[in-house]
C-alpha positions in Angstrom: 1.2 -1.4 3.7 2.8 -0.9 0.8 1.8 -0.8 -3.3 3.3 -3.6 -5.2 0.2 -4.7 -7.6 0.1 -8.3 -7.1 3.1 -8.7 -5.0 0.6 -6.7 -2.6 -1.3 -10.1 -1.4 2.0 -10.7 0.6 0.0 -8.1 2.7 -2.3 -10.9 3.4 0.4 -13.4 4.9 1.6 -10.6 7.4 -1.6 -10.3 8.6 -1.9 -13.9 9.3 1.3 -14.1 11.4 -0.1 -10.9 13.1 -3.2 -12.6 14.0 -1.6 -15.6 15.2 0.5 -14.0 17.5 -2.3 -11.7 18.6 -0.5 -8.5 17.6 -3.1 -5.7 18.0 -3.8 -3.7 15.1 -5.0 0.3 16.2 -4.2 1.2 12.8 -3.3 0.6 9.1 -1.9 2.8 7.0 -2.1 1.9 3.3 -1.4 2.8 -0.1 -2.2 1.5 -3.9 -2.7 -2.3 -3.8 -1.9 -2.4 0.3 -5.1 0.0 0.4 -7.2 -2.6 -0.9 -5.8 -5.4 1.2 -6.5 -3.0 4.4 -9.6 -1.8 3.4 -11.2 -5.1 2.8 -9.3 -6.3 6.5 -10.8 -3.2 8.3 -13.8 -4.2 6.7 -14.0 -6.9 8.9 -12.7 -9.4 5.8 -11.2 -12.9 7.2 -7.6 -14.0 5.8 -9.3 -16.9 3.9 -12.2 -14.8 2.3 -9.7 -12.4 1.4 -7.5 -14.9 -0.4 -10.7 -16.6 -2.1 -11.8 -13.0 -3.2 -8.1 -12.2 -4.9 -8.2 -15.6 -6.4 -11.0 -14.9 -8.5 -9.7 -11.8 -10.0 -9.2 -11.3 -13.6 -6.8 -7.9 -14.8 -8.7 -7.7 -17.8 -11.9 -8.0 -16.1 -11.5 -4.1 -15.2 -10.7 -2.8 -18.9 -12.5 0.0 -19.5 -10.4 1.9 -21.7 -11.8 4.6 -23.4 -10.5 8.3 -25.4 -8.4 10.1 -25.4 -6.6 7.2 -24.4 -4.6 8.5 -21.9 -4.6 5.3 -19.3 -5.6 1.7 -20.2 -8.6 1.9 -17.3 -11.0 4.6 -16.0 -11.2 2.7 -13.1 -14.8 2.3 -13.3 -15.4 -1.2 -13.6 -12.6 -1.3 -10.6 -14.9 0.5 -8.5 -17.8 -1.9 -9.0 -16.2 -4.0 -7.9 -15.1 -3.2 -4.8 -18.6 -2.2 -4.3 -19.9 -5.7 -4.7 -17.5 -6.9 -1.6 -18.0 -3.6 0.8 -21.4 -1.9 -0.5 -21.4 1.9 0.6 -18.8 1.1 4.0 -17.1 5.1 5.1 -13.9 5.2 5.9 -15.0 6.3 9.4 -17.2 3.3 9.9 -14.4 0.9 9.7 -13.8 -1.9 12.6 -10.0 -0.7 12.6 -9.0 2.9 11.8 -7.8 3.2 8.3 -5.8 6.0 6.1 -5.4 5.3 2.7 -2.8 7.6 0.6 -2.9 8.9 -3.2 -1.8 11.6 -4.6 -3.2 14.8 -5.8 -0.9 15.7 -9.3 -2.1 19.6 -9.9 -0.9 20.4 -6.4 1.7 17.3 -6.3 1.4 16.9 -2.9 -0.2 13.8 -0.9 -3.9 13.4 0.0 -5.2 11.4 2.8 -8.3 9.5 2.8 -9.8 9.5 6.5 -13.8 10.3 5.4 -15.9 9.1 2.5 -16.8 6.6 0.5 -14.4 3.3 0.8 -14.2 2.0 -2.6 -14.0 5.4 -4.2 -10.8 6.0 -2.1 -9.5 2.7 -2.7 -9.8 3.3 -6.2 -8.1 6.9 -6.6 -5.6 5.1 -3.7 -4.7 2.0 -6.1 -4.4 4.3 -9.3 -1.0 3.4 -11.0 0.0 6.3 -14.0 -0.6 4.5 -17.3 -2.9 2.2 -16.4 -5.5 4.9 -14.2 -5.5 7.9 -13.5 -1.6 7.9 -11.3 -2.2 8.7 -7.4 0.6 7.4 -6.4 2.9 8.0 -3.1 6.1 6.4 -1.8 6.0 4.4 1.6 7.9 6.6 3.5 4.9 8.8 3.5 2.7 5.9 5.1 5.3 5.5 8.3 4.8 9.3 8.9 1.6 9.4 8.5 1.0 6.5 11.0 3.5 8.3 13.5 1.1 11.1 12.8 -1.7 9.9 14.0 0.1 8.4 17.5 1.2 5.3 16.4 3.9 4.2 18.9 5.6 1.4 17.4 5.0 0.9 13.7 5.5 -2.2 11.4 5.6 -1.5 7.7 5.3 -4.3 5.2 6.8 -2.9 2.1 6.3 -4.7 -1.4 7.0 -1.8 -3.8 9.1 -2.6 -7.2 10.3 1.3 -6.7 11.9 0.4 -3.2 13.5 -2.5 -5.3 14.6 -0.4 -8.1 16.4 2.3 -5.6 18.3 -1.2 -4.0 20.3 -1.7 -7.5 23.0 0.8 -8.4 21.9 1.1 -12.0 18.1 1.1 -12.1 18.4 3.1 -9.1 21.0 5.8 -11.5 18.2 5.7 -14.3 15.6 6.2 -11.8 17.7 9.2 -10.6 18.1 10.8 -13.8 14.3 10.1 -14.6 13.4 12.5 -11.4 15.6 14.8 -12.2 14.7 15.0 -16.1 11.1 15.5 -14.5 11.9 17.6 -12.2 12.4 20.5 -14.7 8.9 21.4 -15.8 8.4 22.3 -19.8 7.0 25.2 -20.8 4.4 23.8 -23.2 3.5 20.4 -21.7 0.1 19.0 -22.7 -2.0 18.8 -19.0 -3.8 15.6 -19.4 -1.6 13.7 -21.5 0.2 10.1 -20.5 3.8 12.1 -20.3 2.8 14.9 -18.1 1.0 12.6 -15.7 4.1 10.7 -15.6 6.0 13.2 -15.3 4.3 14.6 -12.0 4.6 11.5 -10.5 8.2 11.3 -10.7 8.3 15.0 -9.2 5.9 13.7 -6.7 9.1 10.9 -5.9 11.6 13.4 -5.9 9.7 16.0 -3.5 9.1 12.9 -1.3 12.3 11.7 -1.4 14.3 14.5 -1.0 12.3 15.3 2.3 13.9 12.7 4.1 12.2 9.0 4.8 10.6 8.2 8.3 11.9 4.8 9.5 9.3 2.3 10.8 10.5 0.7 14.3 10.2 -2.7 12.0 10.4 -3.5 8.5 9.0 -6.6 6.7 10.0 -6.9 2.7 8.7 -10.4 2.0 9.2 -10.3 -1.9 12.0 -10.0 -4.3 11.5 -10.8 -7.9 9.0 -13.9 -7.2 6.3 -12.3 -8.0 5.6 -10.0 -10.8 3.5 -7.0 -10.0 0.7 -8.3 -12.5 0.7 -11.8 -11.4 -2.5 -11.6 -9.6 -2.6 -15.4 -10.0 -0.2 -16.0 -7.7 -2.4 -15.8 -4.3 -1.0 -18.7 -2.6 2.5 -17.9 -3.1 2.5 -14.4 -2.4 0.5 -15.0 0.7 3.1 -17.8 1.6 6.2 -15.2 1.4 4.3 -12.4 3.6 4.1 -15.2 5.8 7.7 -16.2 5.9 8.5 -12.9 6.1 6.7 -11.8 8.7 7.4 -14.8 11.0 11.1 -13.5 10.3 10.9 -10.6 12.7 8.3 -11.3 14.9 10.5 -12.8 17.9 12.0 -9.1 17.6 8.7 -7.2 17.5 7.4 -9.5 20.7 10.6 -8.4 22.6 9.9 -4.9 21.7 6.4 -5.2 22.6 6.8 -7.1 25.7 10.0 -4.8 26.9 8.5 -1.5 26.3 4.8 -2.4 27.9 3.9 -3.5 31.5 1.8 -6.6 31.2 -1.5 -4.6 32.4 -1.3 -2.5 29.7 -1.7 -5.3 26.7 -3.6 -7.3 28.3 -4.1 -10.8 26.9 -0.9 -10.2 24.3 1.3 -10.3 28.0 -0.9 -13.7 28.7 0.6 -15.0 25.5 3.9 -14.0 24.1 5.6 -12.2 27.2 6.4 -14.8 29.6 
């Protein structure tokens, strides 16, 4: 599950179609705003109580912004929040298995949360550089880490605006040049300031990107530029396109399923979709 801001409640209409069809979820993978959909899922959060709990957010009911001024949000408030809805859940405790990813920016390499304390995860997970502090990772990461872990056939839900701005020849050049401007560290650079965290997060890109993308076995993109990544407003919409999305390709997933698996081994999904 993918980052996207508000275009990550799409996250939530995937889900639904998953549930519907009975799809078995052994594990979710996710990262910025698609960590907080999945946490609060593998928390044992309903589809509805999900969508009623995004449609009472507020942005600005997070600012916290405080010196030097380097993001608009600590991330504080954020975390109280979160706290409210799951208390002091682990990781580890979790109904279904979950992984969230954010980055570490002095090594500038990816960190995994498996252990700990959910909503301080989700937090350093949904991070976004210039608004909190920026732990931020690319989706390919997500497919390999699920493959990782022994996922045999993964789905990846992917709402990013960086997949979107690598689609279009020349926001995908300026994005190019960005990394590469990046990638060539100054010699005085200010540690803590808004350009150098930037600036590691685009090297953080580039490293990832370079190293080659793992393909998921299927790929759901429900949004293109319906929903703005601070729209959190739009519940109902963006849940309807994850939806649509997801009931796109799930004749191909059931074939998959149902071709690669002898009915014993999925039990009641055989009884259901693989007749």
């Amino acid at each position: 599950m993918s980052g996207g801001a508000a275009r990550g409640l799409a996250h939530a209409g995937v889900l639904s179609v998953l549930e519907d069809y009975k799809v078995p979820i052994d594990l979710i993978v996710g990262a910025s705003y698609g960590s907080i959909v999945a946490a609060y899922y593998a928390y044992s959060y309903t589809i509805e109580e999900m969508l009623k709990h995004a449609g009472g957010f507020r942005l600005w009911s997070i600012r916290d912004f405080r010196p030097p001024w380097t993001n608009f949000f600590s991330g504080e408030r954020e975390e109280r929040i979160f706290e409210q809805g799951l208390g002091d859940a682990k990781i580890e405790d979790l109904r279904i298995p979950l992984i969230m990813l954010a980055a570490d920016l002095e090594r500038e390499e990816p960190f995994l949360f498996e252990r700990g304390k959910l909503s301080t995860a989700m937090r350093a997970s949904a991070a976004f550089p210039g608004l909190f502090d920026p732990l931020r990772l690319g989706d390919s990461i997500s497919v390999r880490t699920a493959r990782e872990r022994g996922a045999d056939l993964v789905i990846s839900c992917d709402v990013s605006v960086l997949s979107r701005i690598y689609k279009r020849r020349i926001t995908s050049a300026l994005m190019r040049w960005l990394v590469g401007r990046a990638a060539k560290k100054e010699a005085i650079e200010e540690k803590d300031s808004l350009r150098s965290l930037l600036r590691s997060t685009l090297r953080i890109i580039k490293k990832y990107r370079d190293s080659g993308t793992d393909a998921p076995d299927f790929l759901i993109e429900p949004l293109g530029g319906e929903i703005k990544p601070l729209r959190f407003r739009k519940v109902e919409d963006s849940f309807r396109l994850g939806r649509e999305a997801a009931l796109r390709v799930i004749d191909p997933v059931v074939r998959n399923v149902c071709k690669k698996y002898q009915p014993q081994e999925i039990g009641k999904f055989s009884t259901l979709l693989c007749r």
